[in-house]
C-alpha positions as CSV (number, residue, x, y, z in Angstrom):
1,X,-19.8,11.6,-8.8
2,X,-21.6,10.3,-5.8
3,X,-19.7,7.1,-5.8
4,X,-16.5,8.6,-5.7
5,X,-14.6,8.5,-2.2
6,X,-13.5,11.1,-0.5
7,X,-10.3,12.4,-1.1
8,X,-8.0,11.7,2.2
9,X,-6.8,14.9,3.1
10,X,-2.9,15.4,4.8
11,X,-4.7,16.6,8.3
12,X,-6.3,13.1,8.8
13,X,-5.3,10.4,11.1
14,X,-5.6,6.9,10.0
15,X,-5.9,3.7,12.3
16,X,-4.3,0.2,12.1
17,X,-5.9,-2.9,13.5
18,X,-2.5,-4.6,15.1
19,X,-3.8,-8.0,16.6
20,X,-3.1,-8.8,19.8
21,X,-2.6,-12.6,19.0
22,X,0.1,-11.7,16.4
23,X,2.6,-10.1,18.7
24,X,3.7,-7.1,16.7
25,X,3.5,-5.0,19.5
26,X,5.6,-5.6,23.0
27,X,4.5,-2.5,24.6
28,X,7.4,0.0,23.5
29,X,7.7,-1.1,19.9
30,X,5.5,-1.7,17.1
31,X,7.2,-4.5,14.3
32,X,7.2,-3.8,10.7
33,X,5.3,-6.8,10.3
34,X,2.2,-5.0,11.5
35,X,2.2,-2.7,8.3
36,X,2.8,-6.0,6.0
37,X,0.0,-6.6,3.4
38,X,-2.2,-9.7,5.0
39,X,-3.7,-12.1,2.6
40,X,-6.7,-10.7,2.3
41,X,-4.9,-7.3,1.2
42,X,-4.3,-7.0,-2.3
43,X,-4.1,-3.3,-2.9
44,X,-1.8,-2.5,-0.2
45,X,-2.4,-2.4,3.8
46,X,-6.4,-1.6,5.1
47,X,-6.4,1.4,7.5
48,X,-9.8,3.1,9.3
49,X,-10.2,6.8,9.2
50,X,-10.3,8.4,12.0
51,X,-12.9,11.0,10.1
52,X,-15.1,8.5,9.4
53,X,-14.6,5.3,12.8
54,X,-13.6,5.8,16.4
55,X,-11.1,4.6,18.1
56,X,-13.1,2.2,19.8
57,X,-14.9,1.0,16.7
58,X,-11.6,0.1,14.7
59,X,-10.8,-2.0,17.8
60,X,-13.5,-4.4,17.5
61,X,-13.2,-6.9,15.2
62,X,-13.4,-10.6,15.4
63,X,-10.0,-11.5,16.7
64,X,-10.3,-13.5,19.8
65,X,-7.4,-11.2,21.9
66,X,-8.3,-8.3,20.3
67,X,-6.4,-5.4,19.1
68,X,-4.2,-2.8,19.5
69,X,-4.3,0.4,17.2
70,X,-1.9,2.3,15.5
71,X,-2.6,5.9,14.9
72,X,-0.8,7.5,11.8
73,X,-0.6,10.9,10.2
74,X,-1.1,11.1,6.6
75,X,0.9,14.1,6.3
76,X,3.9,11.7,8.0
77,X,3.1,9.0,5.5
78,X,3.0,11.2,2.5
79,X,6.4,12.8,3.5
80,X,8.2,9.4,3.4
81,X,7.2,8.4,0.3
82,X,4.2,6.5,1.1
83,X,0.9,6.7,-1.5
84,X,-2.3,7.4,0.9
85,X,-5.5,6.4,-1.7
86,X,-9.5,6.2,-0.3
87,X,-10.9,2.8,-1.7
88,X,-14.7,2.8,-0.6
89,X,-15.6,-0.5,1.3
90,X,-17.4,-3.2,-0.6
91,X,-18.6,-6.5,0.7
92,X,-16.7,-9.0,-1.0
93,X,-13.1,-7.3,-0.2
């Protein structure tokens, strides 16, 4: 179906938005409480593909300090247990 997403494939990279404001990051060490479900995120933690957003675009946003970016493998994710799903974008959440 053409509204069907597509499927995230072990080979991808996938980006966190980590804000700067938050202090999850010290500059050696991401904190677990970057990959924490925020409010907003009911359905588990919202990550960019790479496939799909740069770098650079993931790191805009409208925090006021800005971002830092996490780069993950799926292939790591997947081999630790952890379910990688595509949910397409949709303007109310």
């Amino acid at each position: 179906m053409a509204d069907e997403p597509t499927p995230i494939e072990d080979d991808e990279i996938l980006y966190r938005r980590i804000p700067v404001s938050k202090e999850w990051y010290d500059g050696k060490t991401v904190y677990a409480e970057a990959f924490e479900p925020r409010s907003n995120e009911h359905s588990g933690i919202s990550l960019f593909r790479a496939k799909f957003r740069s770098l650079e675009e993931v790191a805009k946003g409208p925090a006021k300090q800005g971002y830092y970016v996490a780069s993950l493998s799926v292939a790591d994710l997947r081999r630790v247990g952890i379910i990688v799903e595509p949910r397409p974008e949709t303007p109310d959440g």
